[in-house]
C-alpha positions as CSV (number, residue, x, y, z in Angstrom):
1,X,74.0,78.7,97.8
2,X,72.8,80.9,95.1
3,X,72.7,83.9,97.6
4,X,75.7,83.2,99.8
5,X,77.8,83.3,96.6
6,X,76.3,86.1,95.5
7,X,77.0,88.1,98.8
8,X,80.5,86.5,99.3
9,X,81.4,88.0,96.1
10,X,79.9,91.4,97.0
11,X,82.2,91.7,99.9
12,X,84.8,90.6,98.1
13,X,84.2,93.6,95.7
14,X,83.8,95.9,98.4
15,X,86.8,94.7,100.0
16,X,88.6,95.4,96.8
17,X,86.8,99.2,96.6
18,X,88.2,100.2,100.2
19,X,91.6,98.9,98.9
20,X,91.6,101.6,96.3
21,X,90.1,104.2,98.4
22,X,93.0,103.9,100.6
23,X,95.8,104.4,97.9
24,X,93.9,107.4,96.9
25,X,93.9,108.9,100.6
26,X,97.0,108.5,101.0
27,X,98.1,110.1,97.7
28,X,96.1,113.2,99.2
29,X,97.6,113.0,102.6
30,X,100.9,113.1,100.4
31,X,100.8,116.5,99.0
32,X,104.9,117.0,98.8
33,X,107.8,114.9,98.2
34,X,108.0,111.9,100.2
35,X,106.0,112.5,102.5
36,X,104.7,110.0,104.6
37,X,100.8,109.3,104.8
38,X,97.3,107.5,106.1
39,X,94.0,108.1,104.7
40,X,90.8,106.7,104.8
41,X,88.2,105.5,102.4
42,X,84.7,104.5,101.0
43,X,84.4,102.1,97.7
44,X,81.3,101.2,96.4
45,X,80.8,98.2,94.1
46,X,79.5,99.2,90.7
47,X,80.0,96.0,88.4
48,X,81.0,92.3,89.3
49,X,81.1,89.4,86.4
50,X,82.0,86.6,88.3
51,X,83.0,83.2,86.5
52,X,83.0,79.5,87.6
53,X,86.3,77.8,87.3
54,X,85.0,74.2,88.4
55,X,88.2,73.1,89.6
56,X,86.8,73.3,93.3
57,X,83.2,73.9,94.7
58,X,83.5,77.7,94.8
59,X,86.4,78.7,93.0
60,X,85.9,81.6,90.8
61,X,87.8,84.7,89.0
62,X,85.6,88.4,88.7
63,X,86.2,91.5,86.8
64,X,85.0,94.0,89.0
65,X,84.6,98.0,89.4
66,X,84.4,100.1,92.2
67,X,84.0,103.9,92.7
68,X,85.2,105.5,95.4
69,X,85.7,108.6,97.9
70,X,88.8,109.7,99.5
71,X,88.5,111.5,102.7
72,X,91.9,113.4,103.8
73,X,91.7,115.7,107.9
74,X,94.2,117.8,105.9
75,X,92.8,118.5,102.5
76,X,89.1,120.2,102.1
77,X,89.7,118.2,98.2
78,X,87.5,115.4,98.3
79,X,89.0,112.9,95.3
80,X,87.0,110.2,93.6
81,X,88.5,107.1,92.3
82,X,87.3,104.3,90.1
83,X,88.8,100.7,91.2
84,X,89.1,98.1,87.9
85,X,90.6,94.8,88.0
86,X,90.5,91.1,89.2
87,X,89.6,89.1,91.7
88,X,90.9,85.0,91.7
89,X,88.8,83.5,94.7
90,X,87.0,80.9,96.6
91,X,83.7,82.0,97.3
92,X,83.3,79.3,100.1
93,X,86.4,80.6,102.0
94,X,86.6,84.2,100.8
95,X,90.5,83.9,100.2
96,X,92.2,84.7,97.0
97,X,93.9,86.9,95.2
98,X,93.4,90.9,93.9
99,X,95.2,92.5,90.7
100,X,94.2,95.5,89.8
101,X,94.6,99.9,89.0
102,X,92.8,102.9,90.4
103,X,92.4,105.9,88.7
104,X,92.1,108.9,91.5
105,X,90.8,112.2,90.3
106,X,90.6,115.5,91.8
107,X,88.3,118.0,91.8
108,X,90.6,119.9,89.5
109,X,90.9,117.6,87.0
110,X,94.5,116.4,88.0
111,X,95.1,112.1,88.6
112,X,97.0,109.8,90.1
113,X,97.4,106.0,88.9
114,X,98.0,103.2,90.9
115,X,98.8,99.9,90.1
116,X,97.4,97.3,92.9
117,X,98.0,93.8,94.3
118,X,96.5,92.0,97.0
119,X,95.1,88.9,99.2
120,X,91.6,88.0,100.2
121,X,92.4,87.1,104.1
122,X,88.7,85.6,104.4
123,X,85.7,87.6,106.7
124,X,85.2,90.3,104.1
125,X,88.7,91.3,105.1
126,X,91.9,92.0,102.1
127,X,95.1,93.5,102.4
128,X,97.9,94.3,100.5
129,X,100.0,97.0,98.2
130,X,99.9,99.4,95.6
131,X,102.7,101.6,93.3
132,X,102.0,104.6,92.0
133,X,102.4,104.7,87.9
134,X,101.7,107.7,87.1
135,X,100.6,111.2,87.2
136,X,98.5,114.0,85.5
137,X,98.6,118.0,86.0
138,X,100.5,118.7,89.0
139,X,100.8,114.7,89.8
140,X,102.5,114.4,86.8
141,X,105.9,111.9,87.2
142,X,104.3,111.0,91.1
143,X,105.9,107.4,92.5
144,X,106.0,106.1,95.6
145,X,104.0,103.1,97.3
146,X,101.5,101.9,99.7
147,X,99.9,99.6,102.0
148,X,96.2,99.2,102.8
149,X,93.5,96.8,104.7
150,X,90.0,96.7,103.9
151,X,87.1,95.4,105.1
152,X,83.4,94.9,104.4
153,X,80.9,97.1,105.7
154,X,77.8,95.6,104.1
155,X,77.4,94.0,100.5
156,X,79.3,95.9,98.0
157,X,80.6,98.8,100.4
158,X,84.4,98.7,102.2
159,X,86.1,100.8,104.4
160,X,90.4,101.0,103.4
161,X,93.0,102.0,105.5
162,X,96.2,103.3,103.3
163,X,99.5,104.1,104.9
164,X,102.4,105.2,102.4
165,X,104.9,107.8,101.1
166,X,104.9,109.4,97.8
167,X,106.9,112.5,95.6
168,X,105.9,114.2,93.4
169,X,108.4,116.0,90.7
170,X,109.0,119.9,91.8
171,X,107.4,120.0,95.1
């Protein structure tokens, strides 16, 4: 039981990593003003606290962090991104809920902040949105939104899907 809820909760995490990789690929797909995007990307779980409700066999809420990598066909930029937030879930079902932020960075220093929301769908499997916050450098004042769908790979690594559109102030 011990080890079932131990990898439930991994996938979960990674599920949640991919998420965020996705809203970071597709602010690099998004280079000028509302432009429309898809990206793809890798998340990595690097921290998971998990704690038992005991409402239900199962039930728990995480604080979890993810790094990620963005990979973009039209940039040679390859952006990392570090995933916080939390996770409200049954461990037994692997549905739930996902609140949460990514901070994106690029290699020049410049970021992008997201602000995410989500559902655990069950089979290692999430989906659901993120709103972009904020900006640094030349991403200052960015907005715009996405969508994304992630899945587990393996324990603690996802694979996201992001589709959106974004603008950026000036360009």
């Amino acid at each position: 039981m011990r080890t079932f809820t131990k990898s439930i909760s991994f996938k979960v995490l990674m599920l949640l990593s991919l998420v965020f990789f996705i809203i970071g690929i597709i602010m690099i797909d998004s280079a000028w003003a509302g432009e429309k995007s898809k990206g793809t990307a890798t998340g990595v779980r690097t921290k998971w606290h998990p704690i038992k409700v005991g409402d239900e066999e199962g039930h728990i809420i995480a604080v979890y962090e993810n790094t990620n990598v963005y990979l973009s066909d039209e940039s040679d930029e390859i952006p990392t991104g570090l995933s916080t937030g939390i996770v409200d879930m049954n461990v037994k079902t692997g549905k739930g809920t996902i609140k949460g932020y990514v901070v994106i960075t690029y290699p020049n220093g410049d970021k992008i902040f997201t602000k995410t929301e989500g559902k655990l769908i069950g089979n290692g499997q999430s989906e659901g949105t993120g709103v972009y916050i904020g900006g640094t450098g030349n991403l200052e004042g960015v907005k715009g939104s996405s969508v994304w769908k992630s899945k587990s790979l393996a324990p603690g690594i996802s694979f996201i899907e992001i589709e959106g559109e974004r603008e950026i102030p000036g360009k």
